[in-house]
C-alpha positions in Angstrom: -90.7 66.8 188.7 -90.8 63.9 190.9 -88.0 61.7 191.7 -88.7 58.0 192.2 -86.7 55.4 194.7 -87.4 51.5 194.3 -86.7 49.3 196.8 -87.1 45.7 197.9 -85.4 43.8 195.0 -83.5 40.9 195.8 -82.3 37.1 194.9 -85.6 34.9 195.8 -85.9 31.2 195.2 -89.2 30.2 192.8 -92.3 30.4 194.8 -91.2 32.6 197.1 -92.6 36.9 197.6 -90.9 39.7 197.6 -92.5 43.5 198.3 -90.9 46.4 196.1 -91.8 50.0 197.2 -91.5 52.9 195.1 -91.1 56.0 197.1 -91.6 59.2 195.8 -90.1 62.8 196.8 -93.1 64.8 197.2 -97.0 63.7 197.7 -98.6 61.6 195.3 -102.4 62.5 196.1 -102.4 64.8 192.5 -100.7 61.5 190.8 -103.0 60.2 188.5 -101.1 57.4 187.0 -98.3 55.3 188.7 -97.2 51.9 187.4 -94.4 49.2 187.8 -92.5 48.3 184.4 -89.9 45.5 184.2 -87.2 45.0 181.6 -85.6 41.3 181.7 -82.0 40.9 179.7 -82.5 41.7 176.0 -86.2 42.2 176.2 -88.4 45.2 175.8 -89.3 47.3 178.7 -93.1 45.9 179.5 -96.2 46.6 182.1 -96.5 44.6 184.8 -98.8 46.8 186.8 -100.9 50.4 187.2 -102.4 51.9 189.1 -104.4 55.4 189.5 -105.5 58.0 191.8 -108.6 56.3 192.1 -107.8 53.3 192.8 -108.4 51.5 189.4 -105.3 48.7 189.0 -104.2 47.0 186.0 -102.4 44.0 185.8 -99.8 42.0 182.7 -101.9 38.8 182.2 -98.4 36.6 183.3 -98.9 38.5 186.5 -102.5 38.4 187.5 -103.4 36.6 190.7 -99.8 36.5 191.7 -99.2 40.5 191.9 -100.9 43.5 193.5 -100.5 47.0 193.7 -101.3 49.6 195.8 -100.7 52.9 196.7 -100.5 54.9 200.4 -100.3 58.4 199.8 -99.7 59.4 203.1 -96.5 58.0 202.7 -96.4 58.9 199.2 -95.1 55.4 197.9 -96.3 52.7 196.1 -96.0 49.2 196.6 -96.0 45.8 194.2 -96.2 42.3 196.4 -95.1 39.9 194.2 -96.0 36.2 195.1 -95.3 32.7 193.5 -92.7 33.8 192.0 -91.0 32.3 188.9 -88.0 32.4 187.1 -89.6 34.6 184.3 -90.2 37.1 186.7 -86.3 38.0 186.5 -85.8 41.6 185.1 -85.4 45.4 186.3 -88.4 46.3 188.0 -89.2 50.4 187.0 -91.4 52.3 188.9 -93.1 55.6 186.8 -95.6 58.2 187.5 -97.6 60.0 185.3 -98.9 63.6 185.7 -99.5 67.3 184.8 -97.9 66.0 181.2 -95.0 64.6 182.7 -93.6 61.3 182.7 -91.0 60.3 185.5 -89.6 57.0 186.1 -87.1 55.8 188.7 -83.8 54.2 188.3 -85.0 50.2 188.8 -84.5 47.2 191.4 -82.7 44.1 190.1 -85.4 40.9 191.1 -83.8 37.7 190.5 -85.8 34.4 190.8 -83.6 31.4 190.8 -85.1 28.0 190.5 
């Protein structure tokens, strides 16, 4: 098992970035799937972005040219820069791994975007 740590959430005005990490406790090289999730206020739990071991990203259509992911694994930790932010962005952001059949996730950063 792997735990995961998010970071970097915070009260931002619209259009401004912020940069959440999502460290994890052991290497991330044999991680094949890791991903940011967000849950706003009485909303499903949805995908905002992948990414895998190789490299290939995926992105939520209302985030796409404002978001990117990326992963170092030398630092084991993987990152989401979030720019132009917008009010609708507000929600939990969820960082989860997928590997070896398991499925971790870690315990969220609160982003808020106030316009």
């Amino acid at each position: 098992q792997v735990q995961l740590v998010e970071s970097g959430g915070g009260l931002v005005q619209a259009g401004g970035s912020l940069r959440l990490s999502c460290a994890a406790s052991r290497t991330i090289d044999s991680i094949y799937f890791m991903g940011w999730y967000r849950q706003a206020p009485g909303k499903q739990r949805e995908l905002v972005a992948t990414i895998t071991s190789g490299g290939r990203t995926n992105y939520a259509d209302s985030v796409k040219g404002r978001f990117t992911i990326s992963r170092d694994n030398a630092k084991s930790t993987v990152y989401l820069q979030m720019n132009t932010l917008k009010p609708e962005d507000t929600a939990v952001y969820y960082c989860k791994a997928i590997y070896s059949g398991y499925v971790d996730w870690g315990q969220g950063t609160q982003v808020t975007v106030c316009s």
